[in-house]
BADOMI-278860 format. One line per field, with one value per atom (N, C-alpha, C): residue number from 1; x, y, z. Coordinates in pm, whole numbers, plus 50000, padded with zeros to 5 digits. Layout:
N
tise c(NUM:...)
c1 c(X:...)
c2 c(Y:...)
c3 c(Z:...)
//
This chain:
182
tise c(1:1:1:2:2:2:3:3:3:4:4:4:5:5:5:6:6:6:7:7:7:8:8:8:9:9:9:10:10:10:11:11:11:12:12:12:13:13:13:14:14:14:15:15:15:16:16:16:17:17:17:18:18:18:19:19:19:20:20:20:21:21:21:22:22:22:23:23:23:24:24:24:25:25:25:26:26:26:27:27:27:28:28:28:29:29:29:30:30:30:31:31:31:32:32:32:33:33:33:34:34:34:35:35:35:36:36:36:37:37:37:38:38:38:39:39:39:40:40:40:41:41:41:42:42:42:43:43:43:44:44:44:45:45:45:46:46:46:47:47:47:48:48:48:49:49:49:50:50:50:51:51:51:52:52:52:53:53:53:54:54:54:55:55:55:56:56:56:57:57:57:58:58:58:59:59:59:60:60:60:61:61:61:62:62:62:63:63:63:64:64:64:65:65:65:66:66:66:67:67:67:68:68:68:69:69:69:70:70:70:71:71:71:72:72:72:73:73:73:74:74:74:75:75:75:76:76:76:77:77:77:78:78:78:79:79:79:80:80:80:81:81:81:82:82:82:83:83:83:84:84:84:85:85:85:86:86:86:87:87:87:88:88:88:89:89:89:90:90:90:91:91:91:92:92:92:93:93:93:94:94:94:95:95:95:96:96:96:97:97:97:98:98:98:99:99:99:100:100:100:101:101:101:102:102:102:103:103:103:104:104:104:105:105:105:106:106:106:107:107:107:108:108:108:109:109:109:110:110:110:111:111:111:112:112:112:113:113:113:114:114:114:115:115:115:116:116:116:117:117:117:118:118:118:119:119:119:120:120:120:121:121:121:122:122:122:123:123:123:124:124:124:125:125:125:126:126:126:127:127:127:128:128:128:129:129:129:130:130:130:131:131:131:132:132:132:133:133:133:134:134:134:135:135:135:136:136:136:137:137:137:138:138:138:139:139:139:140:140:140:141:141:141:142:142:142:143:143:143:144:144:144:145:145:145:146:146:146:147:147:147:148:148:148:149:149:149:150:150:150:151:151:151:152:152:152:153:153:153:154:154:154:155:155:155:156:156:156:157:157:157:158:158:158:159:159:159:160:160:160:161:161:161:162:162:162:163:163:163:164:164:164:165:165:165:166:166:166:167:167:167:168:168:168:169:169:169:170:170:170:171:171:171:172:172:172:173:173:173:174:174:174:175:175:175:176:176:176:177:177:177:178:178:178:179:179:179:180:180:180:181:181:181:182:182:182)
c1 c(42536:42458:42312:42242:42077:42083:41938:41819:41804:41818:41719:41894:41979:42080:42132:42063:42063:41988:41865:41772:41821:41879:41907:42020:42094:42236:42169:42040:41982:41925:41828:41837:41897:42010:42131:42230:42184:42217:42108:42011:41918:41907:41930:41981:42047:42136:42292:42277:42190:42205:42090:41969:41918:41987:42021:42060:42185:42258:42331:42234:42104:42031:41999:41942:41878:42027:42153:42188:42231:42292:42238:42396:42346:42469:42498:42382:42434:42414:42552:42512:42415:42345:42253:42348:42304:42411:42326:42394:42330:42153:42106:41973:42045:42077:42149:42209:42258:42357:42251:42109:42064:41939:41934:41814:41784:41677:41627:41531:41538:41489:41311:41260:41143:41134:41195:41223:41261:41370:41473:41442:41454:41442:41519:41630:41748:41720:41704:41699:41827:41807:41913:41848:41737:41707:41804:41830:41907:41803:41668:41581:41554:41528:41471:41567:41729:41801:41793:41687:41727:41677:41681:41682:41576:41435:41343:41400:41462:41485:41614:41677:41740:41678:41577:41502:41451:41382:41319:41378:41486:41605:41582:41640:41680:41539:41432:41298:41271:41338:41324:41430:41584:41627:41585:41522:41458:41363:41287:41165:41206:41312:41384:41426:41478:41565:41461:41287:41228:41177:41128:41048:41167:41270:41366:41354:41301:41305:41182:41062:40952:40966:41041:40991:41109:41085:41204:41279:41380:41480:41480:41386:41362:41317:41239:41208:41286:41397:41486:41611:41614:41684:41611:41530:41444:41454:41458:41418:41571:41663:41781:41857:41791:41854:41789:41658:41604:41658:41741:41749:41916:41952:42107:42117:41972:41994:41929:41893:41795:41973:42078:42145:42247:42268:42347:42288:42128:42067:42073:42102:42112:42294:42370:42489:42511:42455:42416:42345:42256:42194:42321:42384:42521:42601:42605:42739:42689:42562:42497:42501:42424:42491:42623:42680:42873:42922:42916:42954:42860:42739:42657:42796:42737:42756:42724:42800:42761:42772:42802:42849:42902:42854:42948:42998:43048:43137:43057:42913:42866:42819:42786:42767:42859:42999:43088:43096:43061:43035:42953:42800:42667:42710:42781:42830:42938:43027:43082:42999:42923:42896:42737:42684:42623:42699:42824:42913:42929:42952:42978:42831:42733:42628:42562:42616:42619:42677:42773:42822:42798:42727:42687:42567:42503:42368:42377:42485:42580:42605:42663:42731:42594:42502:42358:42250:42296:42203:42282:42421:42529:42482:42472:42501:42278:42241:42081:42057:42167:42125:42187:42192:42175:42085:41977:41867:41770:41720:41567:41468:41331:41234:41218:41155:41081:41040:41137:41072:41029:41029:41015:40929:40847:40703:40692:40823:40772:40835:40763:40826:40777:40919:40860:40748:40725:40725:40810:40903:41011:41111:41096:41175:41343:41439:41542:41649:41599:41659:41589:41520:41417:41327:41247:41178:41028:40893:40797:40726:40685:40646:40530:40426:40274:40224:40280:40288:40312:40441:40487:40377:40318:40231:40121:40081:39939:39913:40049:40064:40078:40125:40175:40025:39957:39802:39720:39749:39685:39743:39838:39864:39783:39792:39732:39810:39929:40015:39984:40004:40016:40154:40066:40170:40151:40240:40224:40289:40418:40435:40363:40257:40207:40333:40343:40407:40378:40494:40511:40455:40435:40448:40303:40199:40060:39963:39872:39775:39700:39661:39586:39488:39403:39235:39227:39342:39280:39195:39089:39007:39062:39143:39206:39261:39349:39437:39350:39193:39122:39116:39032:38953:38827:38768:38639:38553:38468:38358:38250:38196:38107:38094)
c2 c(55579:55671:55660:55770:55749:55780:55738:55725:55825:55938:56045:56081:56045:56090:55995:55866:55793:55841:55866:55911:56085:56141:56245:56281:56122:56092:56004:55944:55890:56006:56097:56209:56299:56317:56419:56301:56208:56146:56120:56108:56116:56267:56377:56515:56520:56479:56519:56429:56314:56280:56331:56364:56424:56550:56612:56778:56715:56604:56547:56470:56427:56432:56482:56619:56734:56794:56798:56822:56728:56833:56789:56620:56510:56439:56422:56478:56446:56598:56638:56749:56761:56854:56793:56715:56618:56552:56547:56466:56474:56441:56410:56321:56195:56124:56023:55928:55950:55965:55895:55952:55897:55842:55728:55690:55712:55650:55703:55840:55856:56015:55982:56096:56044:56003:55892:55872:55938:55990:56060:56242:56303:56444:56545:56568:56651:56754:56807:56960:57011:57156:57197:57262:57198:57245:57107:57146:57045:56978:57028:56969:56826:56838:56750:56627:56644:56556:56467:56505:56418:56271:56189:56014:55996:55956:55907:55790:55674:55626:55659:55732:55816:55840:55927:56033:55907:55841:55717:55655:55619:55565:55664:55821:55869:55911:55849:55857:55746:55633:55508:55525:55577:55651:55710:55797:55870:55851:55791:55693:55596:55480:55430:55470:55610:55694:55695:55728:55778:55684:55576:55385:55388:55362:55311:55348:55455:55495:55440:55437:55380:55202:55144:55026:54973:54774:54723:54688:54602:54575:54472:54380:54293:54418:54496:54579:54703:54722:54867:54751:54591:54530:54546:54513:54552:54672:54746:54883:54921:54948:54920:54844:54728:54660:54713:54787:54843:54981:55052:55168:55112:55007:54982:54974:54892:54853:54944:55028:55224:55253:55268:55320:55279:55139:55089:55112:55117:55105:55302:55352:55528:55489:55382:55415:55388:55218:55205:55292:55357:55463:55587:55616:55711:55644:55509:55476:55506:55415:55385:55533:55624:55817:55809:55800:55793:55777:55642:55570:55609:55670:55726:55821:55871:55985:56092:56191:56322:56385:56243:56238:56338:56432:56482:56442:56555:56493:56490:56548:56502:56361:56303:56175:56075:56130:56022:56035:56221:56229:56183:56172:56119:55949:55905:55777:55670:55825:55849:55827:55990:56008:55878:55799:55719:55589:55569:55455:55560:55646:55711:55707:55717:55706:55525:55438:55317:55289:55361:55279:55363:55481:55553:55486:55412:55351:55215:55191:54995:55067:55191:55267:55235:55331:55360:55221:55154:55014:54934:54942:54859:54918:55032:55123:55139:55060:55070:54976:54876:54753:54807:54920:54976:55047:55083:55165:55035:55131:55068:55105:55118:55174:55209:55332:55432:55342:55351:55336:55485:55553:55702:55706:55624:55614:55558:55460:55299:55355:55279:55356:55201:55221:55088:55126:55002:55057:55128:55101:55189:55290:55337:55455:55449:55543:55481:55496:55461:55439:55318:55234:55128:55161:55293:55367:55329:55340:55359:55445:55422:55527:55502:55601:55619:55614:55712:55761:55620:55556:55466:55329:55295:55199:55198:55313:55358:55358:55342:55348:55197:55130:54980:54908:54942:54935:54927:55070:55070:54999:54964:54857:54716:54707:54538:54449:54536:54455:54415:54299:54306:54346:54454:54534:54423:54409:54288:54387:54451:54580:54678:54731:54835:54914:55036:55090:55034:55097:54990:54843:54767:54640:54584:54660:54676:54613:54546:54512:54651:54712:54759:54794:54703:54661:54589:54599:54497:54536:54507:54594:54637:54546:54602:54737:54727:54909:55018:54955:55131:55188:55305:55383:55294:55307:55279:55428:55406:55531:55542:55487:55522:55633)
c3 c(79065:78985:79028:79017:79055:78957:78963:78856:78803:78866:78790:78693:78734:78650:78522:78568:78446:78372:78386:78293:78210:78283:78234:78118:78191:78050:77935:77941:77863:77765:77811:77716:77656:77742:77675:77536:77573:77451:77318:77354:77259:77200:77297:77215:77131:77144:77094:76944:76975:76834:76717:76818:76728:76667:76759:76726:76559:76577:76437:76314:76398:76233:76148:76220:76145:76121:76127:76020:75846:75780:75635:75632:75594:75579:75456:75353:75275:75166:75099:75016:74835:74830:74657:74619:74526:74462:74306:74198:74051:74088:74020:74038:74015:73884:73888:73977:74072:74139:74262:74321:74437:74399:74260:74177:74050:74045:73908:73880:73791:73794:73872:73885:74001:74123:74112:74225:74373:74388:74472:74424:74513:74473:74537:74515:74524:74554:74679:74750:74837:74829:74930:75048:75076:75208:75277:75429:75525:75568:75640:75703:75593:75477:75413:75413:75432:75430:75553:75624:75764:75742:75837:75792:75902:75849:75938:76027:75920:76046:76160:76137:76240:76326:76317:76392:76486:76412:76497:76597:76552:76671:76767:76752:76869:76928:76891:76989:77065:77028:77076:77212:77198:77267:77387:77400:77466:77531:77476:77582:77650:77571:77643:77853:77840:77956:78030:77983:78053:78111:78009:78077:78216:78144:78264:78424:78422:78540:78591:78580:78603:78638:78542:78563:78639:78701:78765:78699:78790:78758:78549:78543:78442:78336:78367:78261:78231:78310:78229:78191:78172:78110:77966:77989:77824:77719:77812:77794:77731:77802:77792:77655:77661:77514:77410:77375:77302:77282:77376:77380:77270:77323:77294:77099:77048:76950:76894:76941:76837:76843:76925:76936:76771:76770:76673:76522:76555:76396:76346:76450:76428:76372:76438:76378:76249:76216:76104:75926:75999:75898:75912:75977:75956:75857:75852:75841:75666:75662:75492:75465:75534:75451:75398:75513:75480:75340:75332:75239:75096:75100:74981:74953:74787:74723:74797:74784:74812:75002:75057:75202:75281:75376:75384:75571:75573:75740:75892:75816:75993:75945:75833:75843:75947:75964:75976:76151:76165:76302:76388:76304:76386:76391:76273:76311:76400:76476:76620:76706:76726:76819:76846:76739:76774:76887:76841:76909:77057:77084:77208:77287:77216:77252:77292:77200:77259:77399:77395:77508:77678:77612:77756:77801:77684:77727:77791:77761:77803:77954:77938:78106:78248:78148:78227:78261:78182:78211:78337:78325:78442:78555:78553:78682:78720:78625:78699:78783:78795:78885:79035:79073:79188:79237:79097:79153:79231:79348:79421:79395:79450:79428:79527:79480:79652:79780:79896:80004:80104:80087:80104:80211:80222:80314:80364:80366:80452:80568:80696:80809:80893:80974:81089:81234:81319:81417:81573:81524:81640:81546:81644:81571:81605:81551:81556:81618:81767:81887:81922:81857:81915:82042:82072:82133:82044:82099:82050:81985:81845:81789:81741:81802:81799:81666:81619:81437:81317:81368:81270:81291:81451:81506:81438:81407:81332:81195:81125:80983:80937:81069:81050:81046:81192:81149:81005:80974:80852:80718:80717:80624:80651:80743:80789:80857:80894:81022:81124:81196:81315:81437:81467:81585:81719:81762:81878:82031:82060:82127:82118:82270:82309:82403:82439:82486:82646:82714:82828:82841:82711:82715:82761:82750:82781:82650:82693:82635:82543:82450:82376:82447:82404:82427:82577:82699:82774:82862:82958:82984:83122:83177:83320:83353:83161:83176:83139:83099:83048:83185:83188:83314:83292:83385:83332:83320:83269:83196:83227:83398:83450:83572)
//
């Protein structure tokens, strides 16, 4: 798997669960029923039913996918276990809807599709210990037939290498092979 496709199953999962917070898990129920009066305030809008800390998880989620790609190997282990345990505490807050009054059935779904979502993130963390980091630019000095290359010699230079092969096996700087310039 590359990277950019880990990261991309990292957000299509942080979608998918948001797109199950914002809906409603739980339907009006008495006042009684979710507190004491004051307290709790019984609407039938859906938006209002959503669970901050839900929402939170599947942002933790999501940044998670995106750190990952940026950082090494020690830090998308991090990243990764953070993404793993937003994942369980989003299942958790499903499960506590569930089991409330007034519950209804995407509770039990977002508390699926959170476990499906655990374990794509367990998938995407296994499969990151194959990503590298950009060598895109690194270039040697021979090219790859082991032939001399002017281009790659000059870049090796400018890092601060020492190039020790001149072409035909010639001194650089020696003064025998210049012309002279008088």
């Amino acid at each position: 798997m590359t990277k950019s496709r880990g990261v991309l199953i990292m957000l299509v999962i942080a979608a998918a669960l948001w797109a199950l917070t914002i809906s409603a898990w739980q339907v009006g129920a008495a006042g009684d029923t979710l507190g004491p009066s004051g307290v709790a305030k019984v609407t039938e809008d859906a938006s209002s039913q959503a669970s901050p800390v839900a929402t939170a998880c599947v942002a933790i989620i999501a940044v998670s996918g995106l750190l990952a790609a940026m950082l090494g190997r020690i830090g998308r282990f991090v990243v990764f276990d953070l993404a793993g345990i937003a994942g369980i505490g989003y299942g958790i807050t499903a499960l506590s809807a569930a089991s409330a009054p007034g519950a209804t059935s995407w509770a039990i779904i977002a508390a699926v599709a959170a476990g499906i979502g655990v374990i794509g993130i367990v998938w995407v963390a296994v499969a990151s210990n194959g990503w590298t980091n950009s060598n895109r630019y690194a270039r040697t000095a021979e090219a790859a037939g082991g032939e001399f290359d002017s281009a790659a010699t000059w870049d090796a230079l400018s890092r601060g290498e020492d190039v020790e092969d001149a072409p035909d096996d010639e001194e650089p700087n020696d003064p025998d092979t210049e012309p002279d310039s008088k």
